[in-house]
Z-matrix of the N, CA and C atoms (Angstrom, degrees):
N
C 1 1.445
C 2 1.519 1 108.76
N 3 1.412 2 119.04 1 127.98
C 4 1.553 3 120.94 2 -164.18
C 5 2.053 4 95.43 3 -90.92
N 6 0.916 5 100.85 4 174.82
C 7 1.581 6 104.08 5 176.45
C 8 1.335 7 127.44 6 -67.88
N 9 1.449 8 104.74 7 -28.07
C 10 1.764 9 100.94 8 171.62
C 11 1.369 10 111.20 9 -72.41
N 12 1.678 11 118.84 10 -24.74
C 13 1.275 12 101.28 11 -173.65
C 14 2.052 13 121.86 12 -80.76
N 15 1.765 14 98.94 13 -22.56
C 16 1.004 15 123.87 14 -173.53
C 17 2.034 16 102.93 15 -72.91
N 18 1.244 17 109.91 16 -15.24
C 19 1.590 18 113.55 17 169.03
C 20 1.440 19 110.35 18 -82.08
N 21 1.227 20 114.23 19 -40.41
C 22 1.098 21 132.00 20 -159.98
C 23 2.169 22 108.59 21 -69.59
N 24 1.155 23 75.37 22 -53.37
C 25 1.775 24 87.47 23 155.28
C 26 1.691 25 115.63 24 -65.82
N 27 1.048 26 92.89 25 -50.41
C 28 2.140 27 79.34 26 -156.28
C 29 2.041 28 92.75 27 -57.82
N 30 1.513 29 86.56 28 -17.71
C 31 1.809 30 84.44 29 -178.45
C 32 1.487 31 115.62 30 -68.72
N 33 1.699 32 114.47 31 -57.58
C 34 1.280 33 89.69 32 153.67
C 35 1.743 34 149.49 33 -67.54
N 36 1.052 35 93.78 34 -20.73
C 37 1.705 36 93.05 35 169.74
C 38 1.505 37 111.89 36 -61.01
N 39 1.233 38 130.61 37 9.95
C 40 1.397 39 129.31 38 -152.30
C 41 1.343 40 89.43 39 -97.53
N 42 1.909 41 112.86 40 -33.36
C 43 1.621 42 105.32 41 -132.48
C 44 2.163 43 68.91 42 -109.33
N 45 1.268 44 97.88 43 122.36
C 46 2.276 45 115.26 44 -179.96
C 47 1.557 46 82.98 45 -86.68
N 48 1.368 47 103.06 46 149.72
C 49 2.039 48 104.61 47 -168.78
C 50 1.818 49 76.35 48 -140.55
N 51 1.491 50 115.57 49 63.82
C 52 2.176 51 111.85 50 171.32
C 53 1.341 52 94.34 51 -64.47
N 54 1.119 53 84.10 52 -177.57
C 55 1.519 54 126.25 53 -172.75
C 56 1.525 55 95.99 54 -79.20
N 57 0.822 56 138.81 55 -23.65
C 58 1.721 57 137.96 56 -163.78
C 59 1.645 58 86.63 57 -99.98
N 60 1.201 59 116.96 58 -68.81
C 61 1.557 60 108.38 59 -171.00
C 62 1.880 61 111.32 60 -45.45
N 63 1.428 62 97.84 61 -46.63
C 64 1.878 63 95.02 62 164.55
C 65 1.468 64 121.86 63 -34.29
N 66 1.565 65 103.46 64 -51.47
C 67 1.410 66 109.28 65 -158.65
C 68 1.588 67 102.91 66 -77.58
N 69 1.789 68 125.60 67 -20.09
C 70 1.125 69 116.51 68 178.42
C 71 1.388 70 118.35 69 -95.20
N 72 1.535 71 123.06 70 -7.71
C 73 0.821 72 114.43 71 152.77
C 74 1.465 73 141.64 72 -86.53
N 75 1.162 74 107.62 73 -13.68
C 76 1.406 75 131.27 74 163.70
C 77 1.728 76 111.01 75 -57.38
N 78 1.293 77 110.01 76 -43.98
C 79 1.609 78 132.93 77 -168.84
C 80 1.784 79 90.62 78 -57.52
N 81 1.703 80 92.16 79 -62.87
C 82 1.305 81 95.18 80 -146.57
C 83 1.723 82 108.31 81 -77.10
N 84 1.774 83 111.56 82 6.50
C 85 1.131 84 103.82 83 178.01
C 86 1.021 85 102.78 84 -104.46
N 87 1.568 86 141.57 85 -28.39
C 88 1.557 87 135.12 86 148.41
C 89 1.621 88 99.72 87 -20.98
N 90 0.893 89 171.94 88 152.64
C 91 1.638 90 166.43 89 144.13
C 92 1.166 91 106.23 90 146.28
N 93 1.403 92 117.62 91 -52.18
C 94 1.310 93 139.16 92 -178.92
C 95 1.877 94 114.79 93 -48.98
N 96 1.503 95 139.36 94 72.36
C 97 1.272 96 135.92 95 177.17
C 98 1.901 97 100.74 96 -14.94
N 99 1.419 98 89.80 97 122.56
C 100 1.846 99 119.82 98 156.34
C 101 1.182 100 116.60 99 -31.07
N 102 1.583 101 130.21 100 -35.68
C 103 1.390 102 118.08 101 -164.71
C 104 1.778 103 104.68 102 -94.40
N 105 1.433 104 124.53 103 -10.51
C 106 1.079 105 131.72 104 -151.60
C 107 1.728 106 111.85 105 -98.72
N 108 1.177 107 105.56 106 132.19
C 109 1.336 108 112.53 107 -151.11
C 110 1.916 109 102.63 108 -87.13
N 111 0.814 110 131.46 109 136.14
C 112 1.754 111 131.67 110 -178.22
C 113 1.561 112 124.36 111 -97.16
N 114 1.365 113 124.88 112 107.88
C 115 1.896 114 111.43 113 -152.53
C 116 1.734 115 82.53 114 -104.65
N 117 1.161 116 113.54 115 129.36
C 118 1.644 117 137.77 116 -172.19
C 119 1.720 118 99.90 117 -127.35
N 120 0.925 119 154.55 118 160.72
C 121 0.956 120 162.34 119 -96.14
C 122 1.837 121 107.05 120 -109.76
N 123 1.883 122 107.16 121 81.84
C 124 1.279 123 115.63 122 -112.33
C 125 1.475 124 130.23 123 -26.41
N 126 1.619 125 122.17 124 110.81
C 127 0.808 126 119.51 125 158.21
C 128 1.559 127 94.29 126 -171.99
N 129 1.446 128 112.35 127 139.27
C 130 1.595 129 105.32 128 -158.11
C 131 2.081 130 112.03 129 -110.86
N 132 1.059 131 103.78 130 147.34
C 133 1.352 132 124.22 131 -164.15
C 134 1.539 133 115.67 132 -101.60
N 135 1.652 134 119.42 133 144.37
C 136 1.446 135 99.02 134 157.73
C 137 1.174 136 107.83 135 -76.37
N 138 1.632 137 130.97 136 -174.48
C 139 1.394 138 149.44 137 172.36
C 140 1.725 139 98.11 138 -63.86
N 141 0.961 140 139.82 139 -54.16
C 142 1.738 141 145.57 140 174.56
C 143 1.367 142 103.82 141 -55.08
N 144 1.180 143 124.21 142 -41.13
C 145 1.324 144 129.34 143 -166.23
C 146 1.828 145 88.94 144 -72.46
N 147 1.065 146 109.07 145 -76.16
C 148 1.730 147 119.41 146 174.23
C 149 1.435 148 109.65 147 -27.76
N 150 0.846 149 114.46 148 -35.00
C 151 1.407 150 113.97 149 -159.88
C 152 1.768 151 104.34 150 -96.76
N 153 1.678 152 103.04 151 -22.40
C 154 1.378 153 87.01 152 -170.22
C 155 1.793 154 100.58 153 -96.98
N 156 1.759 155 105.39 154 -11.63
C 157 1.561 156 102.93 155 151.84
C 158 1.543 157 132.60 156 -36.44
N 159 1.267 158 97.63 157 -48.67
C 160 1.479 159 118.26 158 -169.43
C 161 1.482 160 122.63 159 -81.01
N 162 1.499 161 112.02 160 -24.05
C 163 1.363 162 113.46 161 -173.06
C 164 2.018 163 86.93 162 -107.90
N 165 1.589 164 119.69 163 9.22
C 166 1.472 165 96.26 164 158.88
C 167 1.525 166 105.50 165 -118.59
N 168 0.876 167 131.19 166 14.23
C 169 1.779 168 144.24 167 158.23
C 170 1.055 169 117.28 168 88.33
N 171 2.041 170 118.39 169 -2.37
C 172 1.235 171 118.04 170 155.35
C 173 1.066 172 132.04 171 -5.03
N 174 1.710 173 128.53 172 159.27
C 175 1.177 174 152.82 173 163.85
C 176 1.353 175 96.52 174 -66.69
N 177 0.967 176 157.55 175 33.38
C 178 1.805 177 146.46 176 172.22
C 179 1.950 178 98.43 177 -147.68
N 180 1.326 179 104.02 178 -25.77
C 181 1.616 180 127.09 179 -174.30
C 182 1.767 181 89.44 180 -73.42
N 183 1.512 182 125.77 181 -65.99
C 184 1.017 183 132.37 182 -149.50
C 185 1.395 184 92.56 183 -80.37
N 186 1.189 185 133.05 184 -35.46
C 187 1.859 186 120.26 185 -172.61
C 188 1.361 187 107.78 186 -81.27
N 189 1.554 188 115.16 187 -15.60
C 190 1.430 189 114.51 188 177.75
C 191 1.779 190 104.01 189 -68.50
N 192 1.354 191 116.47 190 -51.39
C 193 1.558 192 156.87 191 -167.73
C 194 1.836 193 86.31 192 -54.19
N 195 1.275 194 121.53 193 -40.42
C 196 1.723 195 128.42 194 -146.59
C 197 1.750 196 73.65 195 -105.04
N 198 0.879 197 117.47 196 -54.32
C 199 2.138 198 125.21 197 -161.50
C 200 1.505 199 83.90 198 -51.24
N 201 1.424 200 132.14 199 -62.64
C 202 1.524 201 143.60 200 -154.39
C 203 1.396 202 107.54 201 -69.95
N 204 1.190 203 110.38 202 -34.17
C 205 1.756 204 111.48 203 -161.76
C 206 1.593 205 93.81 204 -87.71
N 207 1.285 206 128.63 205 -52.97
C 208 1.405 207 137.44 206 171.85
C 209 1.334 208 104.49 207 -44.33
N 210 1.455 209 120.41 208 -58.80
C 211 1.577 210 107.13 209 167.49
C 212 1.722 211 138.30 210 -36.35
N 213 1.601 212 76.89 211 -51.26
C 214 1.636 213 86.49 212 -173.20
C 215 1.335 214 98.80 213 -80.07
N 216 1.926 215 152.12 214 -24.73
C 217 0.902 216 124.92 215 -172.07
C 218 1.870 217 96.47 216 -101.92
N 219 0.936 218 127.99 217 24.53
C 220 1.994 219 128.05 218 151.59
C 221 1.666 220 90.76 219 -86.93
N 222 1.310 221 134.92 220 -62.52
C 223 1.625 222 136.55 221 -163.24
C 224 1.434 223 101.90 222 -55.26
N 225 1.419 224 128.65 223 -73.22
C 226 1.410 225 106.50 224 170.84
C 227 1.665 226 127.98 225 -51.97
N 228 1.284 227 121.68 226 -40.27
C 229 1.424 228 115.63 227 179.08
C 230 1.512 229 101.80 228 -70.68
N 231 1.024 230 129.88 229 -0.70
C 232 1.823 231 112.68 230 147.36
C 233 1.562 232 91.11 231 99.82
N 234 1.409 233 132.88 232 0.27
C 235 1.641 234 129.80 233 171.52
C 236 1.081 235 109.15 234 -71.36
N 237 1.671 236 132.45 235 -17.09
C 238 1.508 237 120.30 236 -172.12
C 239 1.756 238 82.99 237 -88.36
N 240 1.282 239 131.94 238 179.36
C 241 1.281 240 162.72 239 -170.33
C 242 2.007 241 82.54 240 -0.43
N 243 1.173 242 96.12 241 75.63
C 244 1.486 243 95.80 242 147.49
C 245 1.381 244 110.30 243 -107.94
N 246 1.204 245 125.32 244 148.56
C 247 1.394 246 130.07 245 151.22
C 248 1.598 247 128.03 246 -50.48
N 249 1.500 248 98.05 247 129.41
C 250 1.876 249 84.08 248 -165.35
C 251 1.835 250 99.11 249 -105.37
């Protein structure tokens, strides 16, 4: 394994995908209206479909999991509805 690939890992090993982060992302995609379609790394999902990504820890589970956490940490740091 050459060194770019060995960065490339410790980067993902960085991002822990528990059982608690499942359950909040799972939560917070229950919320999400039934008819509405979900674009994941382009290619788009129902909400069940997403959800059953996420509760098997997939590669489509984990970018949803990475989409959510990035959300929620712009919403507390005050970047979502800041005043411009």
């Amino acid at each position: 394994m050459d060194n770019n690939s060995q960065a490339t890992k410790t980067e993902e090993d960085k991002f822990e995908f528990s059982e608690e982060l499942k359950q909040l992302v799972v939560e917070r995609i229950k919320s999400i209206p039934s008819n509405l379609q979900i674009s994941v790394g382009g290619s788009e999902y129902t909400k069940e479909e997403i959800m059953s990504h996420v509760q098997k820890g997939d590669d489509v589970g984990k970018q949803m999991a990475e989409i959510q956490l990035q959300f929620l940490k712009e919403l507390t740091s005050g970047k979502i509805f800041q005043d411009e």
